[in-house]
C-alpha positions in Angstrom: 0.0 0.0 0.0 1.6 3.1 -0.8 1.5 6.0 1.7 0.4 10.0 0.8 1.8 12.9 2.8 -0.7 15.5 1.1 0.1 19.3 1.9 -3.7 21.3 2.2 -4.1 25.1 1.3 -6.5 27.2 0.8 -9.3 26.1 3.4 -9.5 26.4 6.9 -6.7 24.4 9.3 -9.7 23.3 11.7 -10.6 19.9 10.0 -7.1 18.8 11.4 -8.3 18.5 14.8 -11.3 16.7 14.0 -12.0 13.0 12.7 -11.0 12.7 9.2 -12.3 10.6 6.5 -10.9 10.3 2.6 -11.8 12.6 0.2 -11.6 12.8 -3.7 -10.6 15.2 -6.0 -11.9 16.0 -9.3 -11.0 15.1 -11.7 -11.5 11.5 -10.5 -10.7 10.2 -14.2 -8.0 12.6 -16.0 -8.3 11.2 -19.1 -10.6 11.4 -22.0 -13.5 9.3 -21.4 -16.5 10.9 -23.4 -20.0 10.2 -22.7 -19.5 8.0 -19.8 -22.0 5.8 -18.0 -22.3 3.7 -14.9 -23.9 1.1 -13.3 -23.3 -1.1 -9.9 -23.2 -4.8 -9.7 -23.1 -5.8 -6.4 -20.2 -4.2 -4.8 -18.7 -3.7 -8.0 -19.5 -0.5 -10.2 -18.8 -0.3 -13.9 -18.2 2.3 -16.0 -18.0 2.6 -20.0 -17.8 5.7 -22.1 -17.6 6.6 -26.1 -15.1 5.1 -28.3 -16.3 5.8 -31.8 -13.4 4.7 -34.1 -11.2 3.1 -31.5 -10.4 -1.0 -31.1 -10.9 -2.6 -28.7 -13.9 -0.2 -28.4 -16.1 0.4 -24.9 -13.9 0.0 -22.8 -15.0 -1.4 -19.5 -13.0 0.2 -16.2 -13.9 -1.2 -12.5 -14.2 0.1 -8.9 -15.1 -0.6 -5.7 -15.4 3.2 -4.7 -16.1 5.3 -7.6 -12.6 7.1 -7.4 -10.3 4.6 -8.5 -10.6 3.0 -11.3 -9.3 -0.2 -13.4 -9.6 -1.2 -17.0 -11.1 -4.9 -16.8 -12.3 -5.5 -20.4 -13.9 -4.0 -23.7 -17.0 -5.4 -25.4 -16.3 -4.8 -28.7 -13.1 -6.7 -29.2 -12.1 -6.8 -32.9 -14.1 -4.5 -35.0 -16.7 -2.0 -34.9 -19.9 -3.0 -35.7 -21.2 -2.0 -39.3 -17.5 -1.0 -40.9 -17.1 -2.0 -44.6 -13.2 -2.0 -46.1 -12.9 1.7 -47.4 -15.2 3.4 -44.5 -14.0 6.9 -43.1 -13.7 6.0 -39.3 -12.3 9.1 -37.9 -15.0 10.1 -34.8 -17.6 7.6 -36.1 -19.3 4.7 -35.3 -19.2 4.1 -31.4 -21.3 7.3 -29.2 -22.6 7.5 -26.0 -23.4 4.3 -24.8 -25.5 3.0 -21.7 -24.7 0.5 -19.2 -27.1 -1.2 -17.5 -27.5 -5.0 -15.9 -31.3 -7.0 -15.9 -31.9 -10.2 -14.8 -28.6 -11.5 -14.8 -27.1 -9.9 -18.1 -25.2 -6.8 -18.2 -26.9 -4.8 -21.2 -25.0 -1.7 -23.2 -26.6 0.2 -25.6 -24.9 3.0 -28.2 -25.5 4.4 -30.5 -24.1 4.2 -34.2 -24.9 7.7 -36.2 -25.2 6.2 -39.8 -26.4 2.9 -38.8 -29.1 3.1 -35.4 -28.5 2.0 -31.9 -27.3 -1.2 -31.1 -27.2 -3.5 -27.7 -24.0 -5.7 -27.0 -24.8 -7.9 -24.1 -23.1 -10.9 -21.2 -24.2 -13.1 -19.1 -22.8 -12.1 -15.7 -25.7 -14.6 -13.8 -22.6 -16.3 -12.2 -20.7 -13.2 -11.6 -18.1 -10.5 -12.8 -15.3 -13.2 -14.3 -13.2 -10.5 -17.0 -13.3 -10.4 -19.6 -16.8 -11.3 -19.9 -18.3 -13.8 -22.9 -19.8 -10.4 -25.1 -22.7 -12.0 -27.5 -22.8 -10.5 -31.5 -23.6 -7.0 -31.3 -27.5 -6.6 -32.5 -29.1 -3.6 -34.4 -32.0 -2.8 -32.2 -33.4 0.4 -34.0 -32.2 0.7 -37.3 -32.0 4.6 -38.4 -29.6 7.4 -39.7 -29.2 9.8 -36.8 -30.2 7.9 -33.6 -28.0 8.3 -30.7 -27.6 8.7 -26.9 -30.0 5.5 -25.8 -30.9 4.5 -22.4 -32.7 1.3 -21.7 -35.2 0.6 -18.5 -37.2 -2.3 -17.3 -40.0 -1.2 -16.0 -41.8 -3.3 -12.8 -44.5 -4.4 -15.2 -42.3 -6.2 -17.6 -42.2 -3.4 -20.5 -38.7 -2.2 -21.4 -38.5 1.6 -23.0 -35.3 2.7 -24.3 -34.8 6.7 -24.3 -32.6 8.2 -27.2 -31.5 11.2 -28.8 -30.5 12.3 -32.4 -27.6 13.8 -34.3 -28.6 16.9 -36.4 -25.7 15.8 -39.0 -27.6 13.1 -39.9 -31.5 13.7 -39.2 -31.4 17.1 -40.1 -32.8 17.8 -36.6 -31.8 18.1 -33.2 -32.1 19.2 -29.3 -35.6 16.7 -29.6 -35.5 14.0 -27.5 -37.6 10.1 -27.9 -39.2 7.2 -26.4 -39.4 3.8 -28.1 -40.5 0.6 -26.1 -38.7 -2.5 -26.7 -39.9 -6.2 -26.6 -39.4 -8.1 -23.7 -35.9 -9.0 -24.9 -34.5 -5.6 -25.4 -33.5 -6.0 -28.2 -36.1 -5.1 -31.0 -39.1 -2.6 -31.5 -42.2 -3.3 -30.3 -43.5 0.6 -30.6 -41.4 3.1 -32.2 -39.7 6.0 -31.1 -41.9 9.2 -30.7 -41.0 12.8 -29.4 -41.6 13.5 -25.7 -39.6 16.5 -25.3 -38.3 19.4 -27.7 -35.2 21.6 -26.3 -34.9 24.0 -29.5 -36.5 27.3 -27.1 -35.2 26.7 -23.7 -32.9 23.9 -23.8 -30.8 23.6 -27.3 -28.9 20.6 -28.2 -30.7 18.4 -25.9 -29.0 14.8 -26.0 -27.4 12.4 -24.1 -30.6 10.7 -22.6 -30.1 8.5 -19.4 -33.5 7.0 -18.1 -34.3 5.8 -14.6 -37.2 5.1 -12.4 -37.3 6.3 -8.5 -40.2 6.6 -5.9 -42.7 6.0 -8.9 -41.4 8.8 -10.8 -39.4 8.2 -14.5 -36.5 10.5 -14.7 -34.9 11.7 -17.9 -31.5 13.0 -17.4 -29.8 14.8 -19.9 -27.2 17.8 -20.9 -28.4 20.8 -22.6 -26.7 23.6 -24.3 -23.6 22.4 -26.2 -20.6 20.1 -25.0 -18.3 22.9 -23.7 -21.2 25.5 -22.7 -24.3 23.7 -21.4 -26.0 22.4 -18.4 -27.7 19.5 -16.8 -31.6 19.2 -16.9 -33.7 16.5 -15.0 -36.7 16.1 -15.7 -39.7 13.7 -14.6 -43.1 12.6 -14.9 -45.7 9.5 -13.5 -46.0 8.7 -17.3 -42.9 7.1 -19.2 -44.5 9.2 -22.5 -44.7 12.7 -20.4 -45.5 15.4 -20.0 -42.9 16.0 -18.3 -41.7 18.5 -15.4 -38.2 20.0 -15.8 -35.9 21.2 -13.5 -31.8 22.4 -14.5 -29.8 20.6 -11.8 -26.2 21.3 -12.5 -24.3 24.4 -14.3 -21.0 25.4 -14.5 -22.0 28.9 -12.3 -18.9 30.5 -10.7 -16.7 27.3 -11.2 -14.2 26.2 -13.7 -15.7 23.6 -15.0 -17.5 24.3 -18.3 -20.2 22.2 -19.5 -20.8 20.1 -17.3 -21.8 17.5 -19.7 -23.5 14.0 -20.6 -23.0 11.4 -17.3 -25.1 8.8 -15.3 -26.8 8.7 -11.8 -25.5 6.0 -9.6 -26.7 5.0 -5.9 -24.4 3.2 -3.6 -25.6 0.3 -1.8 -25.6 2.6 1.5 -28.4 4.9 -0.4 -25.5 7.2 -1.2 -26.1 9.0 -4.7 -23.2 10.4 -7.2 -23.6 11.4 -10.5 -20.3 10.9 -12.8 -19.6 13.0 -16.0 -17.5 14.7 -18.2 -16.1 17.8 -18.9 -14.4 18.8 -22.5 -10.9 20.5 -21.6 -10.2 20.8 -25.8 -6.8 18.7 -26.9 -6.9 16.7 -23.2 -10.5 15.7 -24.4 -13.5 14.8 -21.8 -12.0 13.9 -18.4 -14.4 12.6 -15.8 -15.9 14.1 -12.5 -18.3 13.0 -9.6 -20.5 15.1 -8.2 -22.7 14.5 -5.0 -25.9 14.1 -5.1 -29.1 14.9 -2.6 -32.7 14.2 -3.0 -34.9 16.8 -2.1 -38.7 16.4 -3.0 -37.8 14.0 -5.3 -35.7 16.4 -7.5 -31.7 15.6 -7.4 -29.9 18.5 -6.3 -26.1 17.9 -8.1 -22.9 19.3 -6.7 -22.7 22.0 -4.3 -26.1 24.3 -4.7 -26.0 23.1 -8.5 -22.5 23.5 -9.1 -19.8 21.6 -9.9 -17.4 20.8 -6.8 -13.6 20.4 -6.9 -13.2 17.9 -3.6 -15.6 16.1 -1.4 -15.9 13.0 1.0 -15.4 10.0 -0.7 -18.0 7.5 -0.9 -18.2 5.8 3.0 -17.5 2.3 2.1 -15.4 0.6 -0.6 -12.2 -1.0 -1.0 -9.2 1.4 -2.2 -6.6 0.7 -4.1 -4.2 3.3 -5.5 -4.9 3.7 -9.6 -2.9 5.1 -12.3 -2.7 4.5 -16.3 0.5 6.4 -16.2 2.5 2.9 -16.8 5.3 0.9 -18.2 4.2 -2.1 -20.6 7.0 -4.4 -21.4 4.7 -6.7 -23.4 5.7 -9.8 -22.1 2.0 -11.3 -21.8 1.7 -12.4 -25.4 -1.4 -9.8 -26.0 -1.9 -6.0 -25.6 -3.2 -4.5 -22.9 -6.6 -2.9 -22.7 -5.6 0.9 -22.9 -3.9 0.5 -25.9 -6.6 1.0 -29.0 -6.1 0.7 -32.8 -7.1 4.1 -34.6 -8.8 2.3 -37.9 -12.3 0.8 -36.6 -10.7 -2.6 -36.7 -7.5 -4.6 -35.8 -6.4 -7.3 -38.5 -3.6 -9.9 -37.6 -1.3 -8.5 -39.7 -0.3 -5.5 -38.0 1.1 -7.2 -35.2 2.9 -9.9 -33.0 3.5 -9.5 -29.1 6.4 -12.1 -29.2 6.0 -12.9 -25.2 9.5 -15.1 -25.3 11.4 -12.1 -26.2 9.1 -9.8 -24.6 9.0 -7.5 -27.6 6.1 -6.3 -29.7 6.4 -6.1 -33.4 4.3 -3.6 -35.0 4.3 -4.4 -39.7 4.3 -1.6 -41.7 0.8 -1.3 -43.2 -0.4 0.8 -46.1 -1.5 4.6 -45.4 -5.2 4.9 -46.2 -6.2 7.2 -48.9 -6.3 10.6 -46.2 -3.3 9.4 -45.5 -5.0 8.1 -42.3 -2.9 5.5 -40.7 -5.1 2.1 -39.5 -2.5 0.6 -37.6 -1.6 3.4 -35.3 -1.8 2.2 -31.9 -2.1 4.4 -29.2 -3.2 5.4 -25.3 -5.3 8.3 -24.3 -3.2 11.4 -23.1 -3.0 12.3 -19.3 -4.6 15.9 -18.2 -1.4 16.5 -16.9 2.1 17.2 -17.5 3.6 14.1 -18.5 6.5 11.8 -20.4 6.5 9.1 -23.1 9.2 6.9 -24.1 9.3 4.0 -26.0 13.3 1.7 -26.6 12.5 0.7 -30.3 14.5 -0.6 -33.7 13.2 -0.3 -37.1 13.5 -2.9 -39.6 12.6 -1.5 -43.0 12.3 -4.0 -46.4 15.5 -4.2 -48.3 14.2 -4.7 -51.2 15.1 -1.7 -53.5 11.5 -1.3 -54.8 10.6 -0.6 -51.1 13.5 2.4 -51.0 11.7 5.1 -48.8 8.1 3.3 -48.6 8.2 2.6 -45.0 8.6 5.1 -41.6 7.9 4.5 -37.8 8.1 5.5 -34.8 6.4 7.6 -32.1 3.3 9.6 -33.1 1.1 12.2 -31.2 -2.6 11.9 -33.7 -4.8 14.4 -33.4 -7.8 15.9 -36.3 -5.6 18.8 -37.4 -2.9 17.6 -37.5 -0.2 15.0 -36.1 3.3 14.7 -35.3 6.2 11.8 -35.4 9.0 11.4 -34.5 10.8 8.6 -36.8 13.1 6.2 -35.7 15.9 5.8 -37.9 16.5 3.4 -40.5 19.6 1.6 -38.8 18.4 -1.5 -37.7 20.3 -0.2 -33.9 18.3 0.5 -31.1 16.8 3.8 -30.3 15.1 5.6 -27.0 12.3 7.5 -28.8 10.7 10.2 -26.1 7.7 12.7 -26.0 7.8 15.4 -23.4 4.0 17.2 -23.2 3.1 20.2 -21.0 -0.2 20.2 -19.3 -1.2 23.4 -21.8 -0.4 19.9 -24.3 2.6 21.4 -25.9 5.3 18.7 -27.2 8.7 18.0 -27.8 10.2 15.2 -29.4 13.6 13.6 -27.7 16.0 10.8 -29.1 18.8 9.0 -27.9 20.9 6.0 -28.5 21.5 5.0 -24.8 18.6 6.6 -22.8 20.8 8.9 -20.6 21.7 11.8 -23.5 19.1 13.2 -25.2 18.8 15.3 -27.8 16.0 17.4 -29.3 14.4 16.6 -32.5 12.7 19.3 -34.3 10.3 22.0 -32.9 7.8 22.3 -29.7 4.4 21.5 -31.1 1.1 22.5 -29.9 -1.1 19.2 -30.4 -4.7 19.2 -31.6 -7.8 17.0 -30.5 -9.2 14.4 -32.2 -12.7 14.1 -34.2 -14.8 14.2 -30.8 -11.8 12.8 -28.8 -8.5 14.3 -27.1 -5.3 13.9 -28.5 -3.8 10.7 -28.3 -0.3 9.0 -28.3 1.8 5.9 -29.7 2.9 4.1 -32.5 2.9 3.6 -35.3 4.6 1.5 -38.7 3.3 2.6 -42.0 4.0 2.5 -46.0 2.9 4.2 -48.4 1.0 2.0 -51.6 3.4 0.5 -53.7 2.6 -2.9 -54.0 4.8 -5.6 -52.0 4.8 -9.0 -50.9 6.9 -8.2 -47.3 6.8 -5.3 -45.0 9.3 -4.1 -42.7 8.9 -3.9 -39.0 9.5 -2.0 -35.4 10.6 -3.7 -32.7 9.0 -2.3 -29.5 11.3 -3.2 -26.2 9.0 -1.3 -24.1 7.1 1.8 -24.2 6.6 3.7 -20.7 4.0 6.8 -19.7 4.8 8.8 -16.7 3.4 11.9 -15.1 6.1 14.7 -14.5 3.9 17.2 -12.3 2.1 17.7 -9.2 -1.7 17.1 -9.8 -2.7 20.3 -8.5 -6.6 20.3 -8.6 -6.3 17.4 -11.0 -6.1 14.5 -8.9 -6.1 10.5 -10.0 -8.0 9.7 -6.9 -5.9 11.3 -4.3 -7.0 11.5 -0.8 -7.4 14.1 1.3 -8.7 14.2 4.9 -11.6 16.2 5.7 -14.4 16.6 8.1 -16.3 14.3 8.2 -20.2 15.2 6.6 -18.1 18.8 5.7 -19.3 20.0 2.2 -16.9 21.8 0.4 -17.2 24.5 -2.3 -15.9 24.2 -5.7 -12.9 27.1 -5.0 -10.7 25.1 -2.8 -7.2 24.1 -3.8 -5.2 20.7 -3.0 -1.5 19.7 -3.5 -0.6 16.0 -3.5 2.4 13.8 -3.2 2.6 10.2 -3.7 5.2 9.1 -1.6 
């Protein structure tokens, strides 16, 4: 267990002298997980969030106590559902999905904006044994420009499934529908109708999460636009409305803009948390909890509807210290689950995690016609300062007719534009290294022993993705010439660290407070794993 000496400033010195309990600091997840949704199972909860092009895609991450998270498995493994050879990928595909478990199985449902929503479901009846047996995914309502769903089984059998829709493809927006579902949740038995329209009051309504409490149905959803908007609640004794409304959540006198699409969760203590995301541009959506109080059956979200920086953890819960910021060695024969392929789909070809020599070997692969490259593989970036740094050889064809076809090496991809550093063509071994500011400025490093580095052209300023942050990697890529053989890089091991202090940008690190003490959003926390 590691120990924390945390330094506090900023609020008063009297919690010091009273019983302490652990606190959390928001950001809980620093890293871009859009559109996220949970659900418990037991005393486990579960959380999944937007993937669109990226493979493995909905990612599944664990916890006992809401703060600190684990990636345990994805459910779509090998390819997107839908993609066709030739398909533009970039921010498609994979939005806003919900998580939800019924009778045994563990349900989620996204939505696909040229295709419909789909359901990809497991049988967890014996329990949470990851990675889970996933079933085919199944199109469940077919249509151009459905998104955001949310199932719910009701107490009399019928299951409704909320959604939104994507004025890019429906030519309409900030409307949101109601379709119920047959018994199996997973076709139509009556289709979608409109039960609420935003375009006056509440614009770009969408990501719809559906719930049932005290005999009321609540439809929770953001309003307003992904970086400006707010969080509206509303409810009604009818599943098909009318509907009373009520905004719960705004970014107010706070830093947090948005605050955008997330789910309700309750603890098995009756505790309530709501978890979403916030859009910090290049960084992408990094995830926050808020509190949550019910009062005359409305929820009332943060503090006095505003989103807070740090407040008592969640009373009961198993903690274990959690960080993606890691060293992977590839030595287990397969990737690990936060590494994703960029091109909707991973083919065989592209790789070989040789666990004997503890090496991964990543083929060059042709660029796609954007110059796109598939078979980059790469990790969500930190909301922090931090390094990467990779020990890699590349192995280009000799063949003459290959002359110049081929590059690799380390590559920051965002939608603008991206950057690489390229490992020369020596067949020696080379330290490749990325150096990124919290603002997400970068410079490239290389060296041929990993003590002396040396620069390699210009700081950068790196750009988001299509509806994603900025991500880093690999990657081994040709252009089309046509060849029976590719070249390779060898990948030794590839390391992320965090440089800085997470000052007010925590990865679940406690702090002892009051206990029952409610903190505003303006406080401000050093911490120091020690």
């Amino acid at each position: 267990m590691k120990k924390l000496l945390l330094l506090w400033i900023g609020l008063s010195m009297m919690v010091l002298s009273k019983a302490v309990v652990p606190s959390f600091v928001n950001p809980i997840l620093p890293y871009d997980y859009s559109d996220p949704d949970v659900c418990r199972i037991g005393d486990t909860y579960l959380l999944t969030s937007s993937s669109f092009n990226n493979v493995p895609g909905l990612q599944i991450l664990a916890s006992k106590d809401l703060v600190h998270w684990e990636i345990v498995d994805a459910a779509i493994r090998y390819q997107v559902p839908g993609y066709k050879e030739g398909d533009k990928v970039a921010g498609n595909f994979v939005w806003a999905p919900a998580i939800r478990e019924h009778d045994g199985q563990l349900y989620i449902y996204y939505g696909d904006p040229d295709r419909g929503i789909y359901c990809i479901k497991a049988d967890i009846s014996k329990g949470l044994d990851f990675p889970l047996a996933w079933e085919a995914p199944v199109l469940v309502l077919e249509g151009k420009g459905y998104i955001d769903p949310c199932p719910l089984w009701d107490e009399d059998g019928r299951v409704y499934l909320s959604h939104g829709v994507a004025g890019s493809r429906l030519g309409l927006k900030s409307v949101l529908l109601m379709a119920e579902l047959n018994s199996d949740g997973l076709s139509v038995k009556v289709p979608s109708r409109i039960i609420f329209d935003g375009h006056e009051a509440h614009p770009t309504s969408e990501g719809t999460k559906l719930y049932k409490r005290n005999g009321y149905y609540y439809l929770m959803h953001p309003a307003g636009g992904v970086s400006t908007g707010w969080q509206v609640v509303q409810r009604a004794k009818n599943i098909y409305g009318p509907y009373e409304l009520k905004v719960t959540m705004a970014q107010g006198s706070t830093s947090v803009n948005g605050p955008h699409q997330g789910g309700w969760v309750e603890t098995p203590e009756g505790e309530s948390w709501f978890i979403h995301f916030q859009d910090v541009g290049v960084a992408g959506r990094i995830v926050h909890m808020q509190p949550v109080k019910w009062v005359n059956e409305w929820p009332e979200m943060g503090y006095k509807g505003e989103p807070i920086k740090t407040y008592g953890k969640p009373k009961k819960g198993e903690c274990s210290w959690s960080n993606f910021a890691r060293r992977d060695e590839f030595e287990n024969g397969e990737l690990a689950l936060d590494w994703q392929w960029a091109g909707g789909r991973v083919k065989p070809q592209w790789y070989f995690c040789d666990a004997a020599k503890g090496i991964l070997r990543l083929y060059s692969a042709p660029r796609e016609e954007d110059d796109r490259i598939p078979n980059m593989l790469l990790q969500k970036i930190p909301y922090a300062a931090f390094t990467a740094t990779a020990r890699v050889r590349f192995v280009p064809n000799k063949d003459k007719k290959m002359e110049g076809a081929e590059s690799a090496g380390l590559i920051v991809s965002g939608k603008k534009a991206s950057f690489k550093l390229e490992v020369p063509m020596t067949d020696e071994w080379y330290y490749l290294r990325l150096k990124m500011t919290d603002k997400q400025k970068g410079q490239f490093y290389v060296s041929t022993d990993g003590k002396n580095w040396s620069k390699s052209g210009e700081e950068f300023q790196a750009t988001e993705g299509h509806w994603i942050g900025a991500q880093v990697g690999l990657f081994c890529s040709r252009d089309n010439r046509k060849f029976n053989d590719s070249g390779w890089m060898d990948v030794d091991w590839f390391e992320i660290s965090i440089d800085t202090i997470l000052s007010c940008k925590g990865m679940g690190l406690f702090v002892f407070v009051d206990e029952g003490v409610e903190f505003p959003s303006t406080g401000s926390f050093i911490g120091f794993a020690v």
